[in-house]
C-alpha positions as CSV (number, residue, x, y, z in Angstrom):
1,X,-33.7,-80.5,48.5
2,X,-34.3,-77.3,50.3
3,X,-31.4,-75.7,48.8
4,X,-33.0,-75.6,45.3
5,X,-37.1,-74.5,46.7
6,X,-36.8,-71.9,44.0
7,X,-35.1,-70.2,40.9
8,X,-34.2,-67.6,43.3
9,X,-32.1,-69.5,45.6
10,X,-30.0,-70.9,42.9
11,X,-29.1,-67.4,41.9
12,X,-27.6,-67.3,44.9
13,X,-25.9,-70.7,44.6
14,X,-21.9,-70.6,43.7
15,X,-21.1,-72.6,40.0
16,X,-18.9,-75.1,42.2
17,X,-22.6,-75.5,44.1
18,X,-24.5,-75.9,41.1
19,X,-22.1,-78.6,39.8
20,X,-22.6,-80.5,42.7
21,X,-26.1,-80.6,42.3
22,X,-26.4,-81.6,39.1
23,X,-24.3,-84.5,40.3
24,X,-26.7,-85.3,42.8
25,X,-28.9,-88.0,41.6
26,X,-31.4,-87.7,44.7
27,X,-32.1,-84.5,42.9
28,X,-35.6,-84.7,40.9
29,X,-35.6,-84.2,37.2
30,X,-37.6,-80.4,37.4
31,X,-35.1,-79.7,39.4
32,X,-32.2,-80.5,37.2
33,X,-33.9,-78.4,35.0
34,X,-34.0,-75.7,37.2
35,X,-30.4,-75.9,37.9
36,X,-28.9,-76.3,34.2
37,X,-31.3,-73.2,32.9
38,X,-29.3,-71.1,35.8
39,X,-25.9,-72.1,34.7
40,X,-26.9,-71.6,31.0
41,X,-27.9,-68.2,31.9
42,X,-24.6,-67.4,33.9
43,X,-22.8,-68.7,30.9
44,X,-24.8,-66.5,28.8
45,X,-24.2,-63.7,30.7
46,X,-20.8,-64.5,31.1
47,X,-20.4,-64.4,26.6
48,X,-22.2,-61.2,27.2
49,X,-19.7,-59.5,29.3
50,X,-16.8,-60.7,27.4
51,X,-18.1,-59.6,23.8
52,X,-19.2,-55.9,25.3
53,X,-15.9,-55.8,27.0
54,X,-14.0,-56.7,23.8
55,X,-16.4,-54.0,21.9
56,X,-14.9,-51.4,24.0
57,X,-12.0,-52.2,23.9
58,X,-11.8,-52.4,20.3
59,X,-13.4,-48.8,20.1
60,X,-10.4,-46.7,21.3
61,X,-7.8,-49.1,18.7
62,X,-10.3,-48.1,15.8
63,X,-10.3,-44.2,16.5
64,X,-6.5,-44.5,17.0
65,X,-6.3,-46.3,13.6
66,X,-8.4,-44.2,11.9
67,X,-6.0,-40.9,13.5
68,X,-3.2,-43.4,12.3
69,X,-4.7,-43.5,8.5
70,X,-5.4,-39.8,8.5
71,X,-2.0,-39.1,9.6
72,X,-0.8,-40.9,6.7
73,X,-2.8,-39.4,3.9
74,X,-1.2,-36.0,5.3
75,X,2.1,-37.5,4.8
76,X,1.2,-38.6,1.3
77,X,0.2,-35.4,0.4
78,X,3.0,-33.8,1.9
79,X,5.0,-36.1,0.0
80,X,3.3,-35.6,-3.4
81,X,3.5,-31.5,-2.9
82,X,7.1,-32.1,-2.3
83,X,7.4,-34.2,-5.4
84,X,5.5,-31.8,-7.2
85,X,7.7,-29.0,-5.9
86,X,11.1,-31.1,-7.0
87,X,9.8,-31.3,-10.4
88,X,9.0,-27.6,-10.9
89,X,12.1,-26.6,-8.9
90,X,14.2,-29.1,-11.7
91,X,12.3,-27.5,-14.7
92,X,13.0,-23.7,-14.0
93,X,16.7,-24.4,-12.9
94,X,17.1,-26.7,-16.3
95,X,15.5,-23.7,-18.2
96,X,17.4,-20.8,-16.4
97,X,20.9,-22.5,-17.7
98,X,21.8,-23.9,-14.2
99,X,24.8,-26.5,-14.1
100,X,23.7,-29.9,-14.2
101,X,25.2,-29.8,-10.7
102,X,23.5,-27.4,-9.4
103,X,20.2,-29.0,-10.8
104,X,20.7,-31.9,-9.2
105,X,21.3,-29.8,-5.5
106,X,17.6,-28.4,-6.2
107,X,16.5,-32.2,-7.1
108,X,17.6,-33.0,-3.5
109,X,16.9,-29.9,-1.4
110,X,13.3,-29.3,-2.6
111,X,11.6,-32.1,-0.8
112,X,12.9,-31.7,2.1
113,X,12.5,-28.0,1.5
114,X,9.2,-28.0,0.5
115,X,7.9,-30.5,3.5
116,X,9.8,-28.1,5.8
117,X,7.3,-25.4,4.2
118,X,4.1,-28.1,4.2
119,X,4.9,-28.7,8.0
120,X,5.0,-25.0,8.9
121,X,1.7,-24.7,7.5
122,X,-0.1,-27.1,9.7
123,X,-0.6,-25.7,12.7
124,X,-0.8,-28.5,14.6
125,X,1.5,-31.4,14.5
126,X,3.2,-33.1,11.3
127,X,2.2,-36.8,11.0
128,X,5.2,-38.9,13.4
């Protein structure tokens, strides 16, 4: 077949073409060969392309998870300073005579109060 002198020509061949060679049984065995070792090699290239393009895209999700996860051990912090701050805030009111009422208005202000005062001191942004 003159369409299959060399390796180079199948290159150049379409996979629809290379099918119908390989269904060609006027085609000699070296030949055959020749033909299946191209369309492995396309298929090989073809896994190639697909794994590197699923690397990058997994690259941008795992920075934005990681900025996710950092995000969130700021808001745990945040959360355990306002905790922190709660507890303080409960123990000086309790031991400066304060009604129980008013106690429990600094139980539920100073979180909030205190994340208020976390958030100001990151400059940036606080975690969404």
């Amino acid at each position: 077949m003159s369409a299959v002198e060399n390796a180079s020509q199948l290159a150049d061949l379409t996979d629809d073409e290379l099918r119908a060679l390989l269904n060609d049984d006027s085609l000699p065995l070296a030949r055959q060969i020749m033909v299946l070792d191209e369309r492995r090699h396309r298929a090989a290239e073809k896994r190639k392309a697909e794994e590197m393009a699923e690397i990058v895209a997994t690259v941008p999700v795992m920075a934005a998870l990681d900025d996710s996860a950092e995000m969130v051990r700021k808001a745990q912090a945040w959360l355990d300073r306002a905790k922190w701050v709660r507890s303080k805030a409960v123990q000086s009111a309790l031991a400066a005579g304060y009604s129980l009422r008013t106690v429990a208005e600094v139980a539920r202000v100073a979180p909030s109060t205190a994340l208020r005062i976390g958030s100001q001191d990151v400059a940036a942004e606080a975690p969404g």
